[in-house]
C-alpha positions in Angstrom: 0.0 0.0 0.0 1.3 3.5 -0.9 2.5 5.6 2.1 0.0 9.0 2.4 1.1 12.1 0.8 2.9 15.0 3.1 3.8 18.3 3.2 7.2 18.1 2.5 9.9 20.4 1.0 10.7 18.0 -1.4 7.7 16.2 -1.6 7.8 15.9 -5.5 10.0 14.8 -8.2 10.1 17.1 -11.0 12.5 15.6 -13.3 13.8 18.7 -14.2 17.2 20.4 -14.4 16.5 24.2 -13.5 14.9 22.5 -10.7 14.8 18.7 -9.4 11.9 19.0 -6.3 9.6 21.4 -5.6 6.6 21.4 -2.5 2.8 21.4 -2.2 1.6 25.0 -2.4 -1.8 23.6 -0.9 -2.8 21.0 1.6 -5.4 19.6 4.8 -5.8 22.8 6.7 -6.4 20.7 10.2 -5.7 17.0 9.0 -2.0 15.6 10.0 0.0 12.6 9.0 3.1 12.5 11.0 3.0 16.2 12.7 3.1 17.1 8.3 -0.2 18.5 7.0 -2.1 16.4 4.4 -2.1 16.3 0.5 -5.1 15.9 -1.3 -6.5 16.0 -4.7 -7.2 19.4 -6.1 -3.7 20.5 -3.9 -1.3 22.4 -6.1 2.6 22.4 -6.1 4.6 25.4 -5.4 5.5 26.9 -8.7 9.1 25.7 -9.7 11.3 26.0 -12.8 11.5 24.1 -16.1 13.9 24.2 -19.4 12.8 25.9 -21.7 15.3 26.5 -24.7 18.8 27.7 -23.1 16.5 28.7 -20.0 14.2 28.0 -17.6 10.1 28.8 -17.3 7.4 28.8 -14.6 4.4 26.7 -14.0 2.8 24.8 -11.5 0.2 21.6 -11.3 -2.5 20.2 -8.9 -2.4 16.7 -7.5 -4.6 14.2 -9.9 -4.7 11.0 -8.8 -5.7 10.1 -5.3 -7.3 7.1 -2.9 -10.2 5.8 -4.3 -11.8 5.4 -0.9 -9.9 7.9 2.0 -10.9 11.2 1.7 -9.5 14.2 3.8 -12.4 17.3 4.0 -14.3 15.9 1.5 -10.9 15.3 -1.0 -9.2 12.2 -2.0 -6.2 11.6 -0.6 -2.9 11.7 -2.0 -0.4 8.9 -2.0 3.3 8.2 -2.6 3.4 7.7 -6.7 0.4 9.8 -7.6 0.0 11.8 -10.2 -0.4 15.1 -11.1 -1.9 16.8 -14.0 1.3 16.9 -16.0 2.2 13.4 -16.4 5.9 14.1 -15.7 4.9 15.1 -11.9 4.6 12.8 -9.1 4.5 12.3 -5.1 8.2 11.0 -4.3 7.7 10.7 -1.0 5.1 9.6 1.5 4.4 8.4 5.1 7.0 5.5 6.7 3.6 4.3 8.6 0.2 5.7 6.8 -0.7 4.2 4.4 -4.3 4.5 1.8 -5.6 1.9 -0.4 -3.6 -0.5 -2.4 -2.1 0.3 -6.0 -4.7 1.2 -8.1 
């Protein structure tokens, strides 16, 4: 079972070079997992950095996929490989103890 999603400076792989992790911008105001607040669906990530010809450009995404069944204030919960609306965007890291659902 996939570990629950946290609040985390580097809570998500970008797989980029102008920068490699960025955080969730949005999250459980009052729900915890491990003293970290929740990530849900619908909760964006911090906007970070990508290449973009010789440089770098701006953008952000929201968490897509989520627990089919565990919902934190009425939103799905994020896990440790979810998705986010850009397909290269993922959760790298979730709870050592919490866990939601089973891979779906």
């Amino acid at each position: 079972m996939p570990g629950v999603a946290l609040d985390e400076l580097t809570n998500v792989d970008t797989g980029h070079t102008c920068d490699a992790t960025t955080s969730s911008a949005a999250h459980s105001p009052n729900v915890y997992t491990n003293n970290k607040k929740t990530h849900r669906v619908g909760d964006a990530l911090d906007t970070h950095d990508y290449p973009v010809g010789d440089g770098c450009g701006s953008h952000s995404f929201v968490l897509a996929d989520y627990g089919p069944n565990v919902f934190v204030n009425d939103k799905g919960i994020g896990r440790f490989l979810d998705s986010y609306t850009d397909s290269g965007h993922f959760v790298s890291k979730g709870s050592f103890n919490v866990y939601a659902n089973g891979n779906d």
